[in-house]
C-alpha positions, 0 to 999 in steps of 0.5 A, a space after each residue: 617400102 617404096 618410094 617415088 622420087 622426082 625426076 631431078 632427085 633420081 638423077 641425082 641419087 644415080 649420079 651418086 651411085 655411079 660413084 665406086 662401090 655405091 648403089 642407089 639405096 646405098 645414096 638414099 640411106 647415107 642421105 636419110 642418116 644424114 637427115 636423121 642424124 642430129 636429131 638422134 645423138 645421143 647425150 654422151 655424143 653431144 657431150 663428146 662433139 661438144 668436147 671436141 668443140 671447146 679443145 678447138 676454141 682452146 687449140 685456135 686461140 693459143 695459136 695452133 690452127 691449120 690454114 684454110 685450103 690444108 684444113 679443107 683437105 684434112 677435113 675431106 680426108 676425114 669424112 671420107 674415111 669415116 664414110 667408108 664401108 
């Protein structure tokens, strides 16, 4: 498949692929699984987020939370762990 891209959109994917370890195809297909992501959770998925979900409610309104610029850089933390190849 071939695919042709704006000028501004293949700036962008070969900026992000100047990231360690990332190749323009690279970009485009963490870009599409974020894209096509949601719509293709499965149902114990959605059960499983939507566990996650009430135990954070219940943790926030029994006092347990992390600030906003700590909570910020756990999460960034996570995300980049998850994403790791």
């Amino acid at each position: 498949m071939e695919v042709k891209l704006s000028p501004e959109l293949e700036r962008k994917v070969r900026a992000r692929a100047g990231e360690p370890s990332a190749t323009p195809s690279d970009v485009v297909t963490e870009a599409l699984k974020s894209f096509f992501g949601p719509d293709s959770m499965t149902a114990a998925e959605i059960d499983e987020l939507n566990r996650s979900i009430d135990k954070g409610l219940a943790e926030a309104a029994s006092g347990q939370w992390i600030e906003g610029d700590e909570a910020e850089q756990t999460a960034r933390r996570r995300l980049i762990s998850r994403h790791k190849v």
